[in-house]
Structure formats: C-alpha cells, structure tokens
C-alpha positions in Angstrom: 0.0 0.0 0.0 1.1 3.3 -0.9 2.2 5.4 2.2 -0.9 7.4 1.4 -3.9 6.5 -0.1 -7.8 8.1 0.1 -7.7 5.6 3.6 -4.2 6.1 5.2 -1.4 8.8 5.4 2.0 8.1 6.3 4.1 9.6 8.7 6.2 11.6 6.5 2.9 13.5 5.0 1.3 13.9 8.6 4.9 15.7 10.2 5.0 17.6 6.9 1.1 19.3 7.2 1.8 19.6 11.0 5.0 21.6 10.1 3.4 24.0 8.1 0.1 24.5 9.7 -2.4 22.4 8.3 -2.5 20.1 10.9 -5.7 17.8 10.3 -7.5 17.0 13.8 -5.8 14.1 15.2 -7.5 11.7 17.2 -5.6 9.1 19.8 -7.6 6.2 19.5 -5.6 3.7 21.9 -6.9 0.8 23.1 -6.4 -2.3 25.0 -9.2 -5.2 24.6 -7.6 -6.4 28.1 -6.8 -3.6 29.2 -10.3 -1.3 30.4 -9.2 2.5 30.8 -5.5 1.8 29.6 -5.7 4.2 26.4 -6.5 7.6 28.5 -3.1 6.8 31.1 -0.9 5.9 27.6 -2.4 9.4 26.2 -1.1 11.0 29.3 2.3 9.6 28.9 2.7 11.0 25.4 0.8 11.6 22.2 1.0 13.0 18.8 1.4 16.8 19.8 -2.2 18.2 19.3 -4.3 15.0 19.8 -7.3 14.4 21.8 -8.1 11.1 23.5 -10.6 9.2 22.2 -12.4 6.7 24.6 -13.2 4.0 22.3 -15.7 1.9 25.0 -17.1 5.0 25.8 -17.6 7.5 22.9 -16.8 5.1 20.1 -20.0 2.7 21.8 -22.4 2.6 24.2 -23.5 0.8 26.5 -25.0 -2.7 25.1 -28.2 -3.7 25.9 -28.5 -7.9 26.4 -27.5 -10.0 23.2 -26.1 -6.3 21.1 -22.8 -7.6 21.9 -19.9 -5.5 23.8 -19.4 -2.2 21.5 -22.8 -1.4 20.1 -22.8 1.5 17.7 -23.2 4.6 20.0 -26.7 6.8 19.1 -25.9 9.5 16.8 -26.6 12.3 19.0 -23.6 11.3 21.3 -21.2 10.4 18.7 -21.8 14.4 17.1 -21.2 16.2 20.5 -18.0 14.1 20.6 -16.7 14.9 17.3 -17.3 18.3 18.1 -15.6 18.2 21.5 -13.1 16.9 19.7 -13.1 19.7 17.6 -14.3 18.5 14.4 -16.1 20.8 11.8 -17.9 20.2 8.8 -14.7 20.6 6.5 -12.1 19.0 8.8 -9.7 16.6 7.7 -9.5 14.0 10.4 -6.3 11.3 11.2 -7.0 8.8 13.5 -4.6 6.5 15.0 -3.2 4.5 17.6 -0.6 1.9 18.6 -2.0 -1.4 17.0 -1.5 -0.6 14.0 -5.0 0.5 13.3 -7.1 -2.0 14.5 -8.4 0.4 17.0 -8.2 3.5 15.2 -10.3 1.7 12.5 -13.4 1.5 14.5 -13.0 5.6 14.3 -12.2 5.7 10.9 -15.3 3.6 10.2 -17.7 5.3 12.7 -17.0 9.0 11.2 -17.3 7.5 7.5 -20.4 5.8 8.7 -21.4 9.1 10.0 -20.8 11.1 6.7 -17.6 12.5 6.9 -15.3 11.9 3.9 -11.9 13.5 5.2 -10.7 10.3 7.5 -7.7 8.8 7.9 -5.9 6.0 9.7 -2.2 6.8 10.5 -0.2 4.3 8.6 1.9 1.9 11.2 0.1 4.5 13.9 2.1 5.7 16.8 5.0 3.1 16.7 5.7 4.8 13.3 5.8 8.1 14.0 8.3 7.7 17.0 10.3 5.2 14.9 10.7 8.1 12.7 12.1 10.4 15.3 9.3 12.8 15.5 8.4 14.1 19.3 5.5 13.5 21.9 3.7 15.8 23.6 2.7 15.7 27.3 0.8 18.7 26.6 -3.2 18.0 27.8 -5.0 19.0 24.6 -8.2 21.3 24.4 -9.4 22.1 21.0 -12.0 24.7 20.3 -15.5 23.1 20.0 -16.5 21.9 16.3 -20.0 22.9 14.5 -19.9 19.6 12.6 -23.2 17.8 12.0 -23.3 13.9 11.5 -25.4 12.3 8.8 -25.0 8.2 10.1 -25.6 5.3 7.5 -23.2 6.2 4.9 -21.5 2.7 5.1 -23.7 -0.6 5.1 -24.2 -2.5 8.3 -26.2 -6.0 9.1 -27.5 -8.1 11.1 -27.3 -10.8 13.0 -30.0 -12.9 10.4 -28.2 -10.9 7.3 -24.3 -12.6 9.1 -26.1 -15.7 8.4 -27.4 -15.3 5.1 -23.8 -14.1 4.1 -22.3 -17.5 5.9 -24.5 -19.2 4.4 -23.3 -18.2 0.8 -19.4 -18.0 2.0 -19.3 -14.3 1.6 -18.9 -13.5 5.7 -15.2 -13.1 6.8 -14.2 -13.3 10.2 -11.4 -10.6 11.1 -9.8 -12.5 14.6 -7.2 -13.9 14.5 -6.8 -17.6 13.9 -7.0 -19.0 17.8 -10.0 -17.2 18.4 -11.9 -18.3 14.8 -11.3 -22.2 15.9 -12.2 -21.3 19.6 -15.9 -20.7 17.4 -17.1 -19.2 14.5 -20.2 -18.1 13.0 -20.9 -21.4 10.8 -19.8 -20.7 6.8 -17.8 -17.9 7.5 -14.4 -17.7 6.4 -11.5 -16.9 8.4 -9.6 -13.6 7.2 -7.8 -12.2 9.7 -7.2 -8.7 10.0 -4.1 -8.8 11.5 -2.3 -10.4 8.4 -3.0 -7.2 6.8 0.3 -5.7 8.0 3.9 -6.2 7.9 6.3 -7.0 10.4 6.8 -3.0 10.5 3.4 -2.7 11.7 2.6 -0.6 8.2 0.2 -2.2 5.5 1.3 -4.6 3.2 2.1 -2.9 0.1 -1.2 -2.2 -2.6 0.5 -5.2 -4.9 0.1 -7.9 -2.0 -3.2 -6.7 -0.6 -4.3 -7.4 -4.0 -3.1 -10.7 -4.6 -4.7 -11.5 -0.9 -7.7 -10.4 -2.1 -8.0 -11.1 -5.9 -11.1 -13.1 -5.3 -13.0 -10.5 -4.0 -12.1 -7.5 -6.6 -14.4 -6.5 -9.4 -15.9 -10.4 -11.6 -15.3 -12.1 -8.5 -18.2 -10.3 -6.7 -21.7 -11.8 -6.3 -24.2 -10.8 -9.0 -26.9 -10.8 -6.1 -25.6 -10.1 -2.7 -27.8 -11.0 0.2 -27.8 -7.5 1.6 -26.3 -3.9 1.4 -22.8 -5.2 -0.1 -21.1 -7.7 -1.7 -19.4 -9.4 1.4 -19.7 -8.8 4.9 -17.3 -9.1 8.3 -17.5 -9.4 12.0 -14.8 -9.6 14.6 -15.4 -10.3 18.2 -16.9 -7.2 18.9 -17.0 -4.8 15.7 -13.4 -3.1 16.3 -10.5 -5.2 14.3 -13.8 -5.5 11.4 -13.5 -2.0 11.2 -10.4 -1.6 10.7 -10.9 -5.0 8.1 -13.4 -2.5 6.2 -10.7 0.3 5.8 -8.2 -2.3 4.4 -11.0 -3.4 1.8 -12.0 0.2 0.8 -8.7 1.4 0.0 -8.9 -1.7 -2.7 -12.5 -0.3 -3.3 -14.1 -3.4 -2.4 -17.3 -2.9 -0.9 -17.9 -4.7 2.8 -20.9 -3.9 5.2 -19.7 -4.5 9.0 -21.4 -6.9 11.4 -21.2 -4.4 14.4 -22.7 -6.5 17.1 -20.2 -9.5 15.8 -19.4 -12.7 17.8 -19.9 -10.8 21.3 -23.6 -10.8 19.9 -23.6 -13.8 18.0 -22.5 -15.8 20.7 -25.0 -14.3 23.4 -28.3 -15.3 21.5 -29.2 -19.3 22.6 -31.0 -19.5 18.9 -27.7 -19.3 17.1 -25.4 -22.3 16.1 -21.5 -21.9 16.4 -18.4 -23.9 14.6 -15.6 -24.9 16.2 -11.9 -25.8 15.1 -10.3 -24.2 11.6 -12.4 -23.6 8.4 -11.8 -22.2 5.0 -10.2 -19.1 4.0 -10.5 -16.5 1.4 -9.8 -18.7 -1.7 -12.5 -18.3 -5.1 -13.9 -21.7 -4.4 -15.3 -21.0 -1.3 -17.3 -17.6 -2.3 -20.9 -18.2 -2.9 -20.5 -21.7 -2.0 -21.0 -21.7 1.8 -17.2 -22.7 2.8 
C-alpha cells in the first residue's frame, strides 16, 4: 500500500502538514481489549502533539443492551457532541490512530465514514511509526475549540445478525480474529480472514501489490451478481473493532464490505444461534458463494 492513499497517510505526509500548519484534527484512538481504561493513562504519557483522546468503550459505543454484543454502535446524537468536543467541523480533515496498527483506530475511521464524513484517515503503522521516525511527543493535555460539525449516520452498510447468516451461508462473511479465536468458534460458513495479516512486520500495510493478490477473489468479476444485503461481502470480529479496521483495508482496494457491528460478542450471546468450532476455510475463489 502506498504510504498514502484516500484511507491512510504516512508519517512523513502527517509531520510535513503539522509543520506547516495544516494540521488535520488528530485523534488518539488507543486501546487495549484487556486492558479497560489503559488508552486515557498511555495518552497522558505521550501523544502526537495536538491530539485528543478518544475513549473507544465509551464514545466510540455505548453501553449494550442484552445479546447487542460488547461495543454497540453509540446513538448518533452522542457520537456528534464528541466529534465536536473533539473539535471536528464540517470541512475538517481527520487522522485517527493509535498503537496497534489500526485496528483500534479503524473503529474511528469507520464510525465517522459511517457518519458522513469523507476526510478520515488511519495513521499508517500509527504511533510506533511516528516515533520510529524520530518525531516528538507531547505531554501537553490538549483542548481544542468546540466543532459545529453535524453527522449524517448510515453512509456505510451495516447487518444483522440474520443478514451474518445469510452471508455465511453463501461463504461471503469473513471473520477478522485472529486464527485461535476463529477455531475457539465461528459463526458457521464464514471464512476466516484475519485482519491482523493485513500488515507487515513493521506494523505498516502490506504494500497495494500484496493486498491485492490476498484479495483477488474479491475485486471487481469475482463479486456476487446478487448479494444478500447492502454489499457484496460482509465481516465481524469479536466485537466490531478489528472488522473496522478490516473495512478500511478493503476500501482502500475499493471493495465494498458492510460491518457486522454487534459480531461474535452478539452472536454468541443469542441461545438460537449455532457456532463452529476448530479451523475452516479461507478466502480462496472456491469458497465464495458456496457456503465454505
């Protein structure tokens, strides 16, 4: 992948617009899974200068209501008075980032696309990147001015938990986890695609060549004439965060994907639905449309 694309920027471009004032708004999106509350005390320690925290439990979801799974999409009206505290307006650009290599960021990235905002970006190889490159932290709390910007959600395609199974069912729903947690159970028919092999061992996207030949069966005459909902495939994760970031990887091939945001944390919770265990298929031509 291209250090900067319509999805990412890289470093170099990001120190260069901060350097001569057109600094985008930059939003720390750390976060540790096993970690509740980590991301706020890593922001503290240093950040990108300029950033704001973003809590990704508690702005980036809300508070799940039985069998929505752990990070339901948060109601509109809370996500736009944080993206204005945050000091977003209508013509902002907007980096996101954080230090797994995006597969926290994403869920931002994704949310504020889903919300109508075009001007998003995920920090290529996020934080480890930019301090690998020598540029500085701040310690500096950060306080931007309040945004205007208004929020138009539904911009990106979403599903259910009966549309997850109708895209099993045809082989077109990848699961993002990683391989351990796919095996440990799976929503039955979809195919393992792990979001995480996405990147190098530099933390940075695999280059626009191999994130092609990954996904060659999904690119334009491999798509399904007649999809079973918004989009030609679909993905889920355990709880709608690494999918995200899974979505961003897709787009910048422009390959549609609607997200599963309620995911296995959902799927799982609801007595009526079946699980597989142990290793299935992965992305390979045979398997799409053909139920794995």
């Amino acid at each position: 992948m291209p250090e900067t694309s319509h999805i990412t920027i890289g470093v170099a471009e990001l120190a260069d617009r901060i350097a001569d004032g057109r600094r985008p708004v930059l939003l720390d999106v750390r976060y540790d899974p096993q970690r509740e509350g980590s991301g706020h005390a890593a922001f503290a320690q240093g950040h990108i200068p300029g950033a704001v925290h973003v809590d990704l439990p508690g702005e980036l979801a809300r508070p799940g209501r039985p069998g929505e799974g752990r990070h339901p999409l948060p109601e509109p009206g809370d996500l736009q008075a944080s993206a204005r505290r945050w000091g977003i307006n209508e013509d902002s650009d907007i980096v996101v980032y954080d230090t797994r290599a995006g597969l926290s960021a994403g869920r931002a990235w994704w949310l504020l696309r889903w919300a109508g905002l075009e001007s998003v970006r995920i920090l290529d190889g996020g934080l480890g990147a930019w301090t690998a490159a020598g540029h500085p932290l701040s310690l500096e709390p950060s306080a931007p001015l309040p945004g205007d910007v208004v929020l138009t959600p539904g911009r990106l395609p979403v599903i259910d938990a009966d549309q997850a199974a109708e895209y099993a069912r045809r082989g077109l729903l990848f699961d993002a986890r990683g391989s351990d947690a796919y095996e440990r159970g799976h929503i039955p028919g979809a195919l393992s695609l792990p979001a995480a092999a996405n990147l190098g061992e530099a933390g940075t996207l695999l280059d626009r060549e191999a994130l092609r030949a990954r996904y060659a069966a999904l690119l334009p005459g491999g798509q399904p004439q007649r999809p079973p909902g918004p989009a030609p495939f679909a993905v889920y994760c355990g709880s709608g965060v690494a999918a995200a970031f899974q979505v961003s990887v897709l787009a910048a091939l422009d390959i549609p994907v609607a997200l599963y945001p309620g995911s296995w944390s959902a799927w799982s919770a609801d007595p009526r639905r079946e699980a597989a265990l142990g290793p299935g298929p992965g992305l390979d031509p045979a398997d799409l449309e053909s139920g794995g």
